[in-house]
MIMI-136795 format. One record per residue (C-alpha): residue number from 1; residue in three letters; x, y, z. Coordinates in steps of 0.001 Angstrom, whole numbers. Each point is the difference from the previous one (the first is absolute). Last residue first. Example, Ala and Ser with C-alpha at 12.3 -4.5 7.8 and 13.67 -1.06 7.14 Angstrom:
BEGIN
+-----+-----+---------+---------+---------+
:   i :  aa :      c1 :      c2 :      c3 :
+-----+-----+---------+---------+---------+
:   2 : SER :   13670 :   -1060 :    7140 :
:   1 : ALA :   -1370 :   -3440 :     660 :
+-----+-----+---------+---------+---------+
//
This chain:
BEGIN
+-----+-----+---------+---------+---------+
:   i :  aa :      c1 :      c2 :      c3 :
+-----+-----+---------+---------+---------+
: 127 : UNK :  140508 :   91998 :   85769 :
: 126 : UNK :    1581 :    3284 :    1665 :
: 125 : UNK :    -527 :    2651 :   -2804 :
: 124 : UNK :   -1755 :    2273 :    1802 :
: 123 : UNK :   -3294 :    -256 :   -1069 :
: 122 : UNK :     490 :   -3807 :    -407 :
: 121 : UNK :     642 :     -48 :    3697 :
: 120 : UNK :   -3153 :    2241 :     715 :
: 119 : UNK :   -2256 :   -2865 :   -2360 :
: 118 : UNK :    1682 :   -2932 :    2641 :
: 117 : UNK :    -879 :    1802 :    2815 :
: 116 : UNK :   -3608 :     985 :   -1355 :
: 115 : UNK :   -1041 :   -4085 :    -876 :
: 114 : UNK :    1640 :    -880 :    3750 :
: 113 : UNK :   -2325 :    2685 :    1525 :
: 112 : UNK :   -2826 :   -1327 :   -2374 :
: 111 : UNK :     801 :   -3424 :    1097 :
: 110 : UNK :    -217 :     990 :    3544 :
: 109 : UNK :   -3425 :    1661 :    -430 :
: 108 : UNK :   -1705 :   -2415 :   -1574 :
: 107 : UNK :    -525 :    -450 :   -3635 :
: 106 : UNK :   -4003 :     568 :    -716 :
: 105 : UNK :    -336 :    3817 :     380 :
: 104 : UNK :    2735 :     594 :   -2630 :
: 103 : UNK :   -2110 :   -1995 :   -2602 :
: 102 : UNK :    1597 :   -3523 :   -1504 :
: 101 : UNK :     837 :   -1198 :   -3491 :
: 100 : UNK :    3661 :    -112 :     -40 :
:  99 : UNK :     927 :    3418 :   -1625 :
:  98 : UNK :   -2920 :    1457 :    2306 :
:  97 : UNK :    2818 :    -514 :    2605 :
:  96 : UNK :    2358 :    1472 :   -2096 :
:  95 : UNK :   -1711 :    2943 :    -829 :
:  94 : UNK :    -921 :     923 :    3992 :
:  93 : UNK :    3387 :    -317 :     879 :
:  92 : UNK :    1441 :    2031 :   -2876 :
:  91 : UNK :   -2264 :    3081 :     733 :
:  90 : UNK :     494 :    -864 :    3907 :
:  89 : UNK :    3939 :     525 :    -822 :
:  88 : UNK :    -756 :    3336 :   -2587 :
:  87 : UNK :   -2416 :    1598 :    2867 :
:  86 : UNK :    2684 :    -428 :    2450 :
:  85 : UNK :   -2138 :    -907 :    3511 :
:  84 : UNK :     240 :   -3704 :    -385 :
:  83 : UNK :    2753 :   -1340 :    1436 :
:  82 : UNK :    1364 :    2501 :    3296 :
:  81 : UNK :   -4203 :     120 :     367 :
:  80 : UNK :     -30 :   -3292 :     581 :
:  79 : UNK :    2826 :     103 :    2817 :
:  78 : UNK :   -1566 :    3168 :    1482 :
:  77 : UNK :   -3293 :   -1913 :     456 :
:  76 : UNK :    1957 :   -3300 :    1655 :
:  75 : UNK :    1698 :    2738 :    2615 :
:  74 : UNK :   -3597 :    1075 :     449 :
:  73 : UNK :   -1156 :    3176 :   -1458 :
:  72 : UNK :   -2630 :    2623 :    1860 :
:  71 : UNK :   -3069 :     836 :     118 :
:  70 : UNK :    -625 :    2440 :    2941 :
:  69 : UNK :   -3338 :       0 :   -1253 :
:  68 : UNK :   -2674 :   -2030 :   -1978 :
:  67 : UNK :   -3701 :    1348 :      20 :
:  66 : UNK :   -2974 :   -1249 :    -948 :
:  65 : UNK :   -3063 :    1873 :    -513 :
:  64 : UNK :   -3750 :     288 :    -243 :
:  63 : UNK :   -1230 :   -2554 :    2776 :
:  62 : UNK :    3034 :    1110 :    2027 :
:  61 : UNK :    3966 :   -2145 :    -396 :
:  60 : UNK :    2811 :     876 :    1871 :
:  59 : UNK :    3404 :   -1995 :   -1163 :
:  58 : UNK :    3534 :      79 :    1436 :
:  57 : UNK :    2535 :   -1184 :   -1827 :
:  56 : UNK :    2595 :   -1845 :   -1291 :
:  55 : UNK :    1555 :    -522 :   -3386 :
:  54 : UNK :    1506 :   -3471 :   -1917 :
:  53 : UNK :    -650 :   -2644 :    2435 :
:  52 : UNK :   -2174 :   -2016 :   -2515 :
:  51 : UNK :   -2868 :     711 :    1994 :
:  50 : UNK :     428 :    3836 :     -91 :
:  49 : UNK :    -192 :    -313 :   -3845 :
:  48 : UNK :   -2883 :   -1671 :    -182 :
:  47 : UNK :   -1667 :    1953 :    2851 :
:  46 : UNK :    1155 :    3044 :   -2508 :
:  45 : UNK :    -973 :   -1617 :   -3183 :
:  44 : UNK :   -3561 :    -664 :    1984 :
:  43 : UNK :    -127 :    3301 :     988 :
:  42 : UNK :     -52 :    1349 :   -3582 :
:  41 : UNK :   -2606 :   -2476 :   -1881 :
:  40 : UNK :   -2117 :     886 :    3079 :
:  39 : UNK :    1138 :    3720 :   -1151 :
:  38 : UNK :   -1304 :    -965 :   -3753 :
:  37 : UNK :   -3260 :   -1233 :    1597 :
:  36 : UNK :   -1097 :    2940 :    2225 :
:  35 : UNK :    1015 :     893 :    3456 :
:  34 : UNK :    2042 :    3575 :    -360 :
:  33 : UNK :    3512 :    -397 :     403 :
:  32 : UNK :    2346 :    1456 :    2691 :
:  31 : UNK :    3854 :    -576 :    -769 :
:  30 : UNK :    2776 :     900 :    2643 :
:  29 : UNK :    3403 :    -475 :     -41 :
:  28 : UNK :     920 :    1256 :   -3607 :
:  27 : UNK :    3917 :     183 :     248 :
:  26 : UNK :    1973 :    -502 :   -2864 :
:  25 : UNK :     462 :   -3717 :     740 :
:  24 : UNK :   -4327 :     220 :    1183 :
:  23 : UNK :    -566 :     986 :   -3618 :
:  22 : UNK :    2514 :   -2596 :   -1778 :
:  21 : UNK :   -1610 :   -3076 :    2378 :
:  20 : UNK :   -3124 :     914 :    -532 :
:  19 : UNK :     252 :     393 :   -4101 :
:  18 : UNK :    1984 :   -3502 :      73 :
:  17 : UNK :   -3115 :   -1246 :    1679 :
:  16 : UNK :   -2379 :    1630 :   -2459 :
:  15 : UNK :    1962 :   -1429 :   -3073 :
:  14 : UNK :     363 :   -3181 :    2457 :
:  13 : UNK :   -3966 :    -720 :    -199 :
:  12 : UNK :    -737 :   -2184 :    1961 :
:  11 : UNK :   -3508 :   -2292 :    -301 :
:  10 : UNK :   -3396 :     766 :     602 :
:   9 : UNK :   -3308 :   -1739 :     839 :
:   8 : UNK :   -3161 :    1479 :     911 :
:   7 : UNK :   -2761 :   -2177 :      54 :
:   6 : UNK :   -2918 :    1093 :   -2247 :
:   5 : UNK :    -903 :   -3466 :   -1384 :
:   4 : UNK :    1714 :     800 :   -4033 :
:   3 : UNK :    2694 :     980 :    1960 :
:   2 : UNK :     793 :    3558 :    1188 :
:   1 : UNK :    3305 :    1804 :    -170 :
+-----+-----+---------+---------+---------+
//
């Protein structure tokens, strides 16, 4: 998280995104995190996330916390999740993107979507 000059630099991380978006589909509204470098890692996958029209919500932060509640899915958020939440389909969608060279952080988010539709209609026979 730090570069070789101490500036903080991070990038998303859509194995913690997906994580966000499956916990707040089933419910989890509110997440309070102690301030230390793995939450910064954390929030910023949340902000990320938020920015990207995926969740909303309301954010309190103290010097030694940050909070997150009434977190909630977007129209955009439930669409995602519709495509990636199977555990076989993001298996797939993962493994063929690493099939053509690339990391899952590095595609962006509307090729992944298009990546996980196309892996679900293989699943079910459709393509």
């Amino acid at each position: 998280m730090l570069d070789i000059r101490g500036v903080v630099f991070m990038r998303r991380d859509m194995e913690i995104i997906r994580n966000i978006l499956i916990e707040t589909g089933n419910g989890k509204s509110t997440v309070s995190l102690p301030r230390n470098e793995s939450s910064e890692l954390l929030k910023y996958q949340y902000e990320i996330a938020e920015e990207k029209c995926l969740i909303r919500y309301k954010a309190y932060h103290s010097k030694d916390r940050f909070t997150f509640s009434e977190v909630k899915l977007t129209s955009l958020g439930n669409d995602l999740l519709d495509e990636i939440e199977n555990d076989t389909v993001w298996g797939n969608t993962k493994d063929f993107i690493k099939t053509k060279g690339l990391e899952i952080g590095k595609v962006s988010l509307s090729l992944l979507k298009d990546i996980a539709i196309q892996q679900g209609k293989k699943q079910f026979g459709l393509e």
